[in-house]
C-alpha positions as CSV (number, residue, x, y, z in Angstrom):
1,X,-11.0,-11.6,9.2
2,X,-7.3,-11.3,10.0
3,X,-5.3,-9.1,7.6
4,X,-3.5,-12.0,7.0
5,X,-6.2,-14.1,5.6
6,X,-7.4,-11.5,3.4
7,X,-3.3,-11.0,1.7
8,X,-4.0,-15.0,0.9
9,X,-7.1,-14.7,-0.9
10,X,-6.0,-11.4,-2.6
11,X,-2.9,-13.5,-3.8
12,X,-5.1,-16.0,-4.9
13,X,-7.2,-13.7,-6.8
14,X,-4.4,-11.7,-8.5
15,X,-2.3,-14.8,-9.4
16,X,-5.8,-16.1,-11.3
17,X,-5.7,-12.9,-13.6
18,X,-1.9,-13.5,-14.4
19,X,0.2,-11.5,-11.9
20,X,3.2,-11.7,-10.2
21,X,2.8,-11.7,-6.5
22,X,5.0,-11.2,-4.1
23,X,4.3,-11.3,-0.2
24,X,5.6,-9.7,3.1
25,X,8.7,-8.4,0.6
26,X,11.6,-7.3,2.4
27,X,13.1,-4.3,1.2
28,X,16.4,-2.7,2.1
29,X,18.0,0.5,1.4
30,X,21.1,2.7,1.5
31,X,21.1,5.8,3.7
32,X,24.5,8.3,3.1
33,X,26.2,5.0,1.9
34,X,25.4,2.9,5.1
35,X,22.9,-0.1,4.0
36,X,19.8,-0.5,6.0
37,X,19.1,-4.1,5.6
38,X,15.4,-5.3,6.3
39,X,14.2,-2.0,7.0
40,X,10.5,-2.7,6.4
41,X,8.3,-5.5,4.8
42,X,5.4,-4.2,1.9
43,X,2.7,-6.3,2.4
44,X,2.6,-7.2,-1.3
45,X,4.6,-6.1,-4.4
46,X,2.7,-7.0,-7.5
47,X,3.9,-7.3,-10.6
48,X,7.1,-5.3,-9.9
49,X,5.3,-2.2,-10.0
50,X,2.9,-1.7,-7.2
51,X,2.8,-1.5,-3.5
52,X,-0.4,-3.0,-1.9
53,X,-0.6,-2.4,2.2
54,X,-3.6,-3.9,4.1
55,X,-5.2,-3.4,6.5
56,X,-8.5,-5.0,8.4
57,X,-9.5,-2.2,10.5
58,X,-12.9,-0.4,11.6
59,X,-11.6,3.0,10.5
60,X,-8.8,4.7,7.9
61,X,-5.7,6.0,10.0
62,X,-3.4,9.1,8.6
63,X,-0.5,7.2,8.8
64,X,-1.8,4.4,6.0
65,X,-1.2,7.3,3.8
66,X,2.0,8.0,5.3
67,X,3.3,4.0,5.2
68,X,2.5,3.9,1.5
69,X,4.1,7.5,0.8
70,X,7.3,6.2,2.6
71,X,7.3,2.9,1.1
72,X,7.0,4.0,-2.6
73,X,9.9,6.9,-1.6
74,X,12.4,4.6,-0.5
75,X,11.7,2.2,-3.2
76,X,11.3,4.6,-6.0
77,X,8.0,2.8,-7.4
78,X,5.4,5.1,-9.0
79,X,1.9,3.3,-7.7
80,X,0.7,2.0,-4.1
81,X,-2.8,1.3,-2.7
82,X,-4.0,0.8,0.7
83,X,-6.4,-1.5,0.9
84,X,-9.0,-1.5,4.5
85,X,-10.7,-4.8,4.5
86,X,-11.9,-3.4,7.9
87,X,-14.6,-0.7,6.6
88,X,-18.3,-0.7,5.6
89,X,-17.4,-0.4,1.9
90,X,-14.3,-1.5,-0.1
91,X,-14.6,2.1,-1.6
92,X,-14.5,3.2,1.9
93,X,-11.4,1.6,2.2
94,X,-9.2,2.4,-0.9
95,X,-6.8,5.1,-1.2
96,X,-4.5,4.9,-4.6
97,X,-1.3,6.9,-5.5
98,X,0.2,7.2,-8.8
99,X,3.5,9.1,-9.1
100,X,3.0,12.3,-7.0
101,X,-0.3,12.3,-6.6
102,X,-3.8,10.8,-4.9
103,X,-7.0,10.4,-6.7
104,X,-9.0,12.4,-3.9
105,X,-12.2,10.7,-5.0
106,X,-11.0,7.3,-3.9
107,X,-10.4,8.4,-0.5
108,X,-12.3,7.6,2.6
109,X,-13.7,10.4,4.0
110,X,-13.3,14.1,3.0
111,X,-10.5,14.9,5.7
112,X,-8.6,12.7,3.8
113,X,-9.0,14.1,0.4
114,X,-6.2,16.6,1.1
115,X,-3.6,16.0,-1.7
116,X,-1.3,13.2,-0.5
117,X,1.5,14.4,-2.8
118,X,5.5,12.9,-1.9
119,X,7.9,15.9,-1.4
């Protein structure tokens, strides 16, 4: 399915167990005191607290990791996941970060269960 099908029914599911769900959220930013104004969308912001990006592809890509590491930067937040519709397994397809730091058992495959710390 489209990525876009899948954000409906996870915003379905997640709005059934009492969260707040927000989708395609624009977020803006200031740069050396110049404001960047819809500089990128997060895919969903739930409850005010985490980043979910997803993705419907056949295999997990470096720069998911690299998205989600920039997003949660610029806005601060503590926790993001990248979610991969696209692979055999929904465990295949997972990667979670909380504060500085990546569970490396929840990654996909071993190359990518280097430490994903934010510097």
């Amino acid at each position: 399915m489209l990525e876009s099908v899948y954000e409906t029914l996870l915003e379905i599911e997640l709005k059934k167990r009492g969260h707040k769900v927000e989708r395609q959220k624009t977020v803006s930013f200031k740069y050396e005191g110049v404001s960047i104004e819809n500089a990128f969308r997060l895919d969903m912001l739930v409850d005010d607290k985490v980043i979910v990006e997803l993705k419907s592809t056949e295999k997990m890509s470096p720069v998911f990791a690299k998205q989600l590491k920039t997003y949660l930067a610029i806005t601060k937040l503590q926790v993001g996941v990248v979610v991969n519709f696209g692979m055999a397994t929904l465990k295949d397809g997972f990667l979670r970060f909380v504060n500085n730091y990546s569970e490396p058992g929840l990654c996909a495959s071993s190359s990518q269960r280097e430490n994903h710390s934010l510097k």
